[in-house]
C-alpha positions in Angstrom: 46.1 3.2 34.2 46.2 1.5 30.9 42.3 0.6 31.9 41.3 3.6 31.6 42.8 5.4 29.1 41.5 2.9 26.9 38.0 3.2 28.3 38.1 6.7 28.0 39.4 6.1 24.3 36.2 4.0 23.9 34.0 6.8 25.0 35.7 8.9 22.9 35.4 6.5 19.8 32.1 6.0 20.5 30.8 9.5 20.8 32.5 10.7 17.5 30.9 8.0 15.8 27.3 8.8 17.4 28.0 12.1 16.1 29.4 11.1 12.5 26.6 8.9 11.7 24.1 11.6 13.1 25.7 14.3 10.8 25.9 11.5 7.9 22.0 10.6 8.5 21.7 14.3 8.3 23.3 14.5 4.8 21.3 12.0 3.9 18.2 12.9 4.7 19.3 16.7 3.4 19.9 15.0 -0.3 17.2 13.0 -0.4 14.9 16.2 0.5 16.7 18.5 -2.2 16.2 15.2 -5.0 12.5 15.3 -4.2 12.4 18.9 -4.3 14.0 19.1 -7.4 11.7 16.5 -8.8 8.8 18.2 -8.2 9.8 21.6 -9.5 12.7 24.0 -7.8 13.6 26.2 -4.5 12.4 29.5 -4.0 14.8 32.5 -3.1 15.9 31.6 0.9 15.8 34.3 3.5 19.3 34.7 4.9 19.2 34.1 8.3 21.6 35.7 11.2 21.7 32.8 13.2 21.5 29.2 12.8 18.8 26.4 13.1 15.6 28.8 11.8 16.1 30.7 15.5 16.9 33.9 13.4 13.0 33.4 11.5 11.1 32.4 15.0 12.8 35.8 16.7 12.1 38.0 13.8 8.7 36.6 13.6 7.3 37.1 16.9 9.1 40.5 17.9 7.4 41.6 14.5 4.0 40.6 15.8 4.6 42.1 19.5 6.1 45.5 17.1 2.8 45.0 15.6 4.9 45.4 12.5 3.7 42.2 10.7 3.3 43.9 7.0 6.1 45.2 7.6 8.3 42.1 8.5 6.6 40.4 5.6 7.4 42.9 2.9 11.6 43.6 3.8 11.7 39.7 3.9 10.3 39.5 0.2 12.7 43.2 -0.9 15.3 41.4 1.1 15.8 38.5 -0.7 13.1 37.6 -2.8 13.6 37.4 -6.7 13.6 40.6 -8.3 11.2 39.8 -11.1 8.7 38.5 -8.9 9.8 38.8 -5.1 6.5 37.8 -3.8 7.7 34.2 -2.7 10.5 33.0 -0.7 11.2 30.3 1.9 12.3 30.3 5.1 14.3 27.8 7.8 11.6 28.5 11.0 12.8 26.3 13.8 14.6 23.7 11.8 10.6 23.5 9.6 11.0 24.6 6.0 8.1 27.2 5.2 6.8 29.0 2.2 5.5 32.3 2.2 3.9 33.7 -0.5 1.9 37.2 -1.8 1.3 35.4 -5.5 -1.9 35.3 -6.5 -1.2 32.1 -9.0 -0.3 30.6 -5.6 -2.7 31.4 -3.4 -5.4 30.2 -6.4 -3.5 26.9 -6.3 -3.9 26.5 -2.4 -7.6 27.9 -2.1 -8.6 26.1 -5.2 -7.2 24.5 -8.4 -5.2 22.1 -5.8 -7.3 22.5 -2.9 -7.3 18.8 -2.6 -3.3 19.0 -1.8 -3.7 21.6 0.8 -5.6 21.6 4.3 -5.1 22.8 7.8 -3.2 19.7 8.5 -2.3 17.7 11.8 0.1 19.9 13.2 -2.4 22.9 12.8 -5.5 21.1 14.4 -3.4 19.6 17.4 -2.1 23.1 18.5 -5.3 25.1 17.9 -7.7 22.4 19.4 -8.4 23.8 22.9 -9.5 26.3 21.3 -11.3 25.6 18.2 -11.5 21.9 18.7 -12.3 19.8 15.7 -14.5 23.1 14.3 -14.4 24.6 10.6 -11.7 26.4 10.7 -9.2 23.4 12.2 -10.4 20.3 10.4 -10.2 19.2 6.7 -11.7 16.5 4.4 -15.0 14.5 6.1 -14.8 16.7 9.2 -14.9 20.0 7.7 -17.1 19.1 4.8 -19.6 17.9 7.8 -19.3 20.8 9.8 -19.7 23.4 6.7 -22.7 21.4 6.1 -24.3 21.9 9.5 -23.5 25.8 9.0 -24.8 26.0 5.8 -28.4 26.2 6.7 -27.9 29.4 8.8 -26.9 31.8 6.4 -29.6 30.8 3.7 -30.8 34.1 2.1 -34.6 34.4 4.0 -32.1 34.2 7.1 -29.9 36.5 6.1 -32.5 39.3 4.7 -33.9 38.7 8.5 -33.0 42.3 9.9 -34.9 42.2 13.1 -31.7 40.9 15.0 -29.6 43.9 13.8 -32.1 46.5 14.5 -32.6 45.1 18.0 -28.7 45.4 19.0 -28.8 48.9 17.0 -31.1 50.4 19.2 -29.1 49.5 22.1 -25.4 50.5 20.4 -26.7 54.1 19.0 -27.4 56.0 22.6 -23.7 54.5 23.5 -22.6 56.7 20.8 -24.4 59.6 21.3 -22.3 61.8 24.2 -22.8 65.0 23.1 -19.5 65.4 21.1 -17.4 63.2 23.7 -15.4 60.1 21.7 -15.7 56.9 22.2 -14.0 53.7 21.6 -15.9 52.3 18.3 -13.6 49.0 18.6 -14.8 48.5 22.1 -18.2 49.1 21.1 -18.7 47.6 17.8 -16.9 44.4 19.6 -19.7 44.0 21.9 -22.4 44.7 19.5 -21.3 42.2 16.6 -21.3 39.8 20.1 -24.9 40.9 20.9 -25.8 40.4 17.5 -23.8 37.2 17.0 -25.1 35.2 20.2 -29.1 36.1 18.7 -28.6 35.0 15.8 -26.9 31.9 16.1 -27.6 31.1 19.8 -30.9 32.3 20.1 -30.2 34.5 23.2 -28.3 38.1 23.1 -25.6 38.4 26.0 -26.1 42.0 25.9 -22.8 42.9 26.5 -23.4 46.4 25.3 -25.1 46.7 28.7 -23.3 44.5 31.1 -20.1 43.3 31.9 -18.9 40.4 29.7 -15.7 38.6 30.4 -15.2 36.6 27.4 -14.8 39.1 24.9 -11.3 39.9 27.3 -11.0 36.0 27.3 -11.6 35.7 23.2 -9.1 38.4 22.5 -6.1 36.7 24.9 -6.7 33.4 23.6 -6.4 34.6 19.6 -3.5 36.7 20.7 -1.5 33.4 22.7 -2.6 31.2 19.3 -0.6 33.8 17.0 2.5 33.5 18.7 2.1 29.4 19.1 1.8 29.6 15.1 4.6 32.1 14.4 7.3 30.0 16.7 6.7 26.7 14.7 8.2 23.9 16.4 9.3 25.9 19.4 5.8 27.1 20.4 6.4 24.7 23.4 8.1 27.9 25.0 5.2 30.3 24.5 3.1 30.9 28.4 0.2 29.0 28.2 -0.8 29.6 32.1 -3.3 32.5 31.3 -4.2 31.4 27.9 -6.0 28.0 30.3 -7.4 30.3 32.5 -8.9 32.4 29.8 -10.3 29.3 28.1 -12.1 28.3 30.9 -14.0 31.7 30.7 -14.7 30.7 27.2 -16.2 27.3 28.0 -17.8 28.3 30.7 -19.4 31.2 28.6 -20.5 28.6 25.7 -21.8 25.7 28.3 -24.2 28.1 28.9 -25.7 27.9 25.5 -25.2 23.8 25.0 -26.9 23.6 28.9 -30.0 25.5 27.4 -30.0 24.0 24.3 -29.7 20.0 25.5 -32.4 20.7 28.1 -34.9 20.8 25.1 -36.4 17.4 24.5 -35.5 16.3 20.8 -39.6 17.0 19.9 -39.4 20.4 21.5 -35.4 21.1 19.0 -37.5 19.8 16.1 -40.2 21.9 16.5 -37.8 24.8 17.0 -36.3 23.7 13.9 -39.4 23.3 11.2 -40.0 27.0 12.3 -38.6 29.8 10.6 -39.0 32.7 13.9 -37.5 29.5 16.1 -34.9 28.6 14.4 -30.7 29.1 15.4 -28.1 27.2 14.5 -27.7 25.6 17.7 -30.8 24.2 17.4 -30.0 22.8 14.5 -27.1 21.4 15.7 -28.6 19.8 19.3 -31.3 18.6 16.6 -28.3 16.7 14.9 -26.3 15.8 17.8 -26.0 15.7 22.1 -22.6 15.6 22.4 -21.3 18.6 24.4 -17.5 18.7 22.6 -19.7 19.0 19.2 -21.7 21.4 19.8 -18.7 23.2 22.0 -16.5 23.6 18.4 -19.3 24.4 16.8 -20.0 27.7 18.7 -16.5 29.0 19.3 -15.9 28.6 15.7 -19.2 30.8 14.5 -18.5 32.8 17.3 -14.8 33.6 16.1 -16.5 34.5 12.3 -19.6 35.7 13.5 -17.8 38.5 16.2 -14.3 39.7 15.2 -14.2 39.9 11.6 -17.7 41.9 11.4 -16.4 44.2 14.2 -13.1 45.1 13.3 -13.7 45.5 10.0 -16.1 47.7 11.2 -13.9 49.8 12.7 -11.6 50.4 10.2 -14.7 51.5 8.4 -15.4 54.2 10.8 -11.9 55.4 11.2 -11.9 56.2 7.4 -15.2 57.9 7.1 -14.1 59.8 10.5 -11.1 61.2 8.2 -13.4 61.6 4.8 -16.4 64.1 5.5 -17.1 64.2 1.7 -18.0 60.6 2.0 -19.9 60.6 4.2 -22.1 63.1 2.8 -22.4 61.1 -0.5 -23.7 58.4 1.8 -26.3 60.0 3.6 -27.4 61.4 0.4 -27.8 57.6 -1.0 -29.7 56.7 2.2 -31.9 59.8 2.1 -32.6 59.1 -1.8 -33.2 55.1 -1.2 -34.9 54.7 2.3 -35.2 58.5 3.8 -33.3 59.4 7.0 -35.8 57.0 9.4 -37.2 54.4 8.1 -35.4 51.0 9.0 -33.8 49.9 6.0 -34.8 46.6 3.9 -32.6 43.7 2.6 -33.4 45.2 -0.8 -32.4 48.6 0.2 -29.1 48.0 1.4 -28.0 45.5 -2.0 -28.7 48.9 -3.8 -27.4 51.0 -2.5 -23.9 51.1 -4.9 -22.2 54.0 -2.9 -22.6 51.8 0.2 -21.5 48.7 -1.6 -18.4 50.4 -2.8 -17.4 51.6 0.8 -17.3 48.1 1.9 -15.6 47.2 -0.4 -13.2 49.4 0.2 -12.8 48.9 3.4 -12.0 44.8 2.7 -9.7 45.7 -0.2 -7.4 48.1 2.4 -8.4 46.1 5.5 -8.7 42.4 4.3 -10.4 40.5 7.4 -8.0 37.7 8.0 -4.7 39.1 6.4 -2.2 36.2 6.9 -3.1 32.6 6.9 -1.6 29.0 6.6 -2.2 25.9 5.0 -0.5 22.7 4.9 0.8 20.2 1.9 -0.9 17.0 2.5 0.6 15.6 0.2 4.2 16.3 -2.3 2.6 18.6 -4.8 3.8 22.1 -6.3 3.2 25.8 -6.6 2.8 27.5 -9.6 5.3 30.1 -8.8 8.2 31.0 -7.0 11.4 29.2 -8.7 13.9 30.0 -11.3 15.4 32.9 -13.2 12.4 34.6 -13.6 11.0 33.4 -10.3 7.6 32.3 -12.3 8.5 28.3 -12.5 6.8 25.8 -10.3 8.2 25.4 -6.1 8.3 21.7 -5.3 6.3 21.0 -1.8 6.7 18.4 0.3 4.3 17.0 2.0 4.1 18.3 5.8 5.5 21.6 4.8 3.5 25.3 5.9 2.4 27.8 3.2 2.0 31.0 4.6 0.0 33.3 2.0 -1.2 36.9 2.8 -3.9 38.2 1.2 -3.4 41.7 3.1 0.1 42.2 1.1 -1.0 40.8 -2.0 -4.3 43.1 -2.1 -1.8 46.0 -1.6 0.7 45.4 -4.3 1.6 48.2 -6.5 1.4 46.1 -9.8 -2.3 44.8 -9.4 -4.0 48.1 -9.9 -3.8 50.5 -12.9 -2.0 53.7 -12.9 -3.2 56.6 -10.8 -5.6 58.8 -12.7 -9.1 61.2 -11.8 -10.9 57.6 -12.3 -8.7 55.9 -10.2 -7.3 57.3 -7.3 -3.9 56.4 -5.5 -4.5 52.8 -3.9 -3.0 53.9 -0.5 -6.0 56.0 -0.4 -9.6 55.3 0.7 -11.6 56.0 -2.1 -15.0 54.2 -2.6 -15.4 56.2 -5.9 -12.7 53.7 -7.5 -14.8 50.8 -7.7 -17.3 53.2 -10.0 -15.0 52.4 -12.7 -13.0 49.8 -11.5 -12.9 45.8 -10.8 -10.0 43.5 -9.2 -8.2 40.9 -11.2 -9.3 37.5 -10.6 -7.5 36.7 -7.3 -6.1 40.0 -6.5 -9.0 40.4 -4.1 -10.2 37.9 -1.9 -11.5 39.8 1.7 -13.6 36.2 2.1 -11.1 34.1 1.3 -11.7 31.8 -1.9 -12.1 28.4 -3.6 -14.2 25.7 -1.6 -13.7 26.8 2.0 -14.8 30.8 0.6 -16.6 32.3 3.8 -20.2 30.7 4.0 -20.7 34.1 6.0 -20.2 36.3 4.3 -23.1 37.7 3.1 -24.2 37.8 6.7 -21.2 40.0 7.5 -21.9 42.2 4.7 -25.5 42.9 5.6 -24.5 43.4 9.3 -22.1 46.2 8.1 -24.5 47.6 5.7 -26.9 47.6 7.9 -25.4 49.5 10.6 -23.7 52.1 8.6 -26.8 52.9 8.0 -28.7 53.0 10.7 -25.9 55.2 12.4 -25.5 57.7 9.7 -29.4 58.3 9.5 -28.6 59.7 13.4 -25.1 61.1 13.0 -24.8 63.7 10.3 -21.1 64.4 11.1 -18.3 62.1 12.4 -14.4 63.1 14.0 -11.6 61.4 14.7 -10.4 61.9 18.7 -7.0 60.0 18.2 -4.6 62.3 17.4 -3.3 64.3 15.0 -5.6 65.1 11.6 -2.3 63.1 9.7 -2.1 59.9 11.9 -4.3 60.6 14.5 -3.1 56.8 16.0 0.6 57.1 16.0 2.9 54.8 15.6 3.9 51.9 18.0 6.7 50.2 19.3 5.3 47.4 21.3 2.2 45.2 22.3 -0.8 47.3 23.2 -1.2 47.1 27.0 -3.9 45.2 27.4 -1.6 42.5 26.2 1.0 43.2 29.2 3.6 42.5 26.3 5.1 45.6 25.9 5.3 49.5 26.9 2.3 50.4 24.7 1.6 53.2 22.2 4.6 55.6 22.4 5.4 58.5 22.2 5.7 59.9 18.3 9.2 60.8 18.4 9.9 57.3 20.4 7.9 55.4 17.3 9.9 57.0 14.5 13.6 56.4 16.1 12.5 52.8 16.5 11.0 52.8 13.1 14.2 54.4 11.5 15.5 50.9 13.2 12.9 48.8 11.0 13.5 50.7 8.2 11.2 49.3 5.1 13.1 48.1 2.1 13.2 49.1 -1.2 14.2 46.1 -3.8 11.9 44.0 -6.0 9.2 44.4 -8.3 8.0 47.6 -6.4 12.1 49.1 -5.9 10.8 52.6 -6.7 11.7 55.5 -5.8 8.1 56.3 -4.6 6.8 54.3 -1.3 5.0 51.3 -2.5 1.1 50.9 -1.6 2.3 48.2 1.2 4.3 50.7 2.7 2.1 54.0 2.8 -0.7 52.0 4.8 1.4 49.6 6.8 3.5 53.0 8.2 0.7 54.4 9.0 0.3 56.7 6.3 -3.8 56.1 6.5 -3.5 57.1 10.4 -3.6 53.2 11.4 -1.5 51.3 13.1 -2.5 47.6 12.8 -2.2 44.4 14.2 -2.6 41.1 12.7 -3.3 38.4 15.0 -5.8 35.8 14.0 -7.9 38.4 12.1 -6.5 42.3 11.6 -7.4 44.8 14.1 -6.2 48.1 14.6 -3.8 48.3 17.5 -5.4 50.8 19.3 -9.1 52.1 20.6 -10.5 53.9 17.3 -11.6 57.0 19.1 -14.6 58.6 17.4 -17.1 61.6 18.2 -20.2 61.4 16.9 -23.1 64.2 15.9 -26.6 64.5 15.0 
């Protein structure tokens, strides 16, 4: 008996001390953390979670994204408990993994550029995106990005880019898709498949033509990005997230791209370099067989064009579209500009589109409401600082550690009440899209960056803004008058309260009065720099005050088809 109460005393013994010098190594390692933080600069403001270990910022996080609420989430964290004279960065515990997240345009100059060389995609970033982009431009950093920007390069040189067969080819084929006598169509479907079309020619060599024929990889492209945002936005705990269809939908993908490498790596290397020296022959995957045979090289290669080449163009696209569906008056001042600069038939030149300034200004527009990619990450790879973020006034240096995640979003920085002047005939209210603005008007230095900036800047994006150009147009010399078939002439798209249902993550778009009771639940804060009484800029376009309800996965998209009649 005396046995084994002293054995269980043992146990006892030794289980407290397990746990006392695990909570004392934590102490220690909490210290030493805070000294080096402290050392390098200060803490920003801390969101206050409701339950412990980061699970509070992992369940907010993702049940934003499946809201489709993401601006949202982003700006009540920063009105929340962000610093009142500059609220635009805070920190958060996600999963037991400190993380910065930031809307400062100081900071995001530091990341993109002045201290590009202390910030990357990182480790973590490539390990849990590389089934799907592999070791490609997007998921690599220092020798390995620098090569593969390299073997991109070459593809968007200007006598490439000024090459407009390829867009008047898909053109012709999306242009009778729109024209139903008055019936609406989905122009995010449709501009999804063209921008494909048009991607797979230019860079592959061969168009799908999945304006014409079933395609399953656009379905497999879409589930894929969707699975990646929620394996970013649960940090450490992503191991939960499904992956079961996310495989099955990358081996559509694969399949889809071995097509391309099969064609490709039949061609002797005489036969790629004569495709190569010859400016009608040439494609980037030429160029890249020409360089290399091995079938994982050339597989990153293409999903990561692919990614730029088809999404961004599309959706931004659409968004375009939606606003000129709702703004008549625009879109007579832009057929005037094409009638005046290339008449109402003639395909348009390279030269034509770069001057035309209305059509510039719509673009631009569009990017400065819409930004393409609107939240991104980047890693510290080693201890450095940002700019901004800590003490009294919130403008004094954030010490980073290395390893830790800087979330920055361009979207809610671009849509900031104090980066634009104050509303007057010459400048209209930012919520509103106005192309006129930009008459009279230019961004701050790193208020506006739709391509993102510094060294990895978009190599193409003056592919994407031809494409765009170039379509608007070619459609608006057929259609003299566009309408929007989504609703009502105020938000003709509604709000949501869960995943759209192609996802199968939710019960879809909702009923109005069903959206507003469950907005009234997710109210948006007041606070801050922009604690008004008027609705800040953020919050007239992210509730839907422009008629869009949006969704901000890998790149932004709206969260719902973009229904649009079309006459001549």
């Amino acid at each position: 008996m005396l046995d084994g109460a002293l054995d269980y005393v043992s146990r006892s013994v030794i289980a407290y001390s397990v746990l006392g010098f695990s909570l004392f190594l934590w102490i220690f390692s909490y210290i030493n953390e805070e000294r080096k933080i402290r050392r390098l600069g200060g803490r920003a403001p801390q969101r206050k979670p409701w339950a412990p270990m980061g699970l509070a910022m992992v369940y907010d996080g993702v049940t934003s994204a499946l809201r489709d609420d993401n601006l949202k989430f982003w700006h009540n964290n920063f009105m929340k408990d962000g610093n009142p004279n500059n609220p635009y960065t805070l920190e958060a515990n996600a999963g037991g993994e400190r993380i910065v997240f930031t809307a400062d345009p100081e900071n995001i100059k530091a990341v993109l550029a002045t201290q590009f060389n202390d910030f990357g995609k990182g480790e973590v970033f490539n390990r849990e995106w590389h089934d799907f982009l592999g070791d490609g431009i997007f998921s690599t950093d220092g020798k390995k990005w620098q090569h593969s920007r390299q073997l991109i390069r070459p593809q968007f040189v200007k006598d490439r880019v000024s090459d407009l067969e390829t867009f008047e080819r898909t053109v012709s084929e999306l242009i009778p898709l729109l024209d139903c006598n008055g019936q609406a169509v989905d122009v995010k479907d449709l501009f999804l498949k063209y921008t494909l079309d048009a991607a797979t020619d230019f860079l592959l060599g061969r168009n799908v033509q999945s304006l014409t024929k079933p395609n399953a990889f656009a379905e497999a492209f879409a589930h894929v990005q969707h699975t990646q945002s929620l394996v970013a936005r649960t940090g450490p705990l992503n191991w939960a997230v499904p992956r079961r269809a996310f495989h099955r939908h990358m081996r559509t993908i694969n399949s889809f791209v071995e097509s391309f490498i099969d064609e490709a790596l039949a061609l002797s290397p005489a036969e790629l370099e004569k495709r190569t020296s010859s400016v009608n022959g040439y494609t980037f995957l030429h160029a890249i067989a020409s360089y290399t045979r091995d079938r994982s090289v050339l597989r990153d290669q293409i999903v990561n064009v692919l990614l730029a080449g088809r999404d961004t163009t599309a959706l931004t696209l659409s968004f375009l579209f939606h606003e000129l569906a709702r703004n008549p008056d625009v879109v007579a001042k832009l057929r005037s500009e094409i009638q005046q600069t290339c008449g109402m038939h003639a395909q348009p030149t390279y030269a034509n589109l770069k001057s035309m300034r209305y059509l510039q200004h719509n673009l631009s527009e569009v990017l400065r409401m819409y930004p393409v990619v609107p939240f991104n990450v980047r890693v510290a790879l080693k201890d450095t600082t940002l700019p901004h973020g800590s003490g009294p006034d919130g403008n004094s240096p954030v010490g980073v550690l290395k390893g830790t995640p800087i979330g920055y979003s361009t979207q809610y920085m671009q849509l900031r009440n104090d980066i634009y002047p104050p509303t007057s005939e010459k400048f209209p209210a930012p919520h509103l899209f106005r192309p006129e603005r930009w008459e009279h008007w230019q961004p701050k230095i790193w208020t506006y960056l739709p391509f993102n900036g510094g060294p990895r800047i978009c190599v193409g994006q003056q592919f994407a803004l031809t494409e765009m150009g170039y379509t608007v147009v070619r459609l608006l010399q057929r259609f003299s008058r566009l309408e929007s078939r989504g609703g009502s002439a105020e938000a003709p798209f509604g709000l949501t309260s869960g995943a759209s249902e192609d996802r199968g993550l939710g019960d879809g778009f909702q009923a109005r009065g069903d959206a507003q009771s469950i907005d009234q639940k997710y109210k948006w804060r007041r606070g801050g720099a922009t604690g008004t009484s008027d609705a800040s800029v953020v919050e007239r376009v992210g509730g839907v005050e422009n008629g869009m309800k949006m969704k901000s996965e890998v790149v932004l998209s709206p969260s719902q088809a973009v229904k649009i009649a079309f006459y001549a």
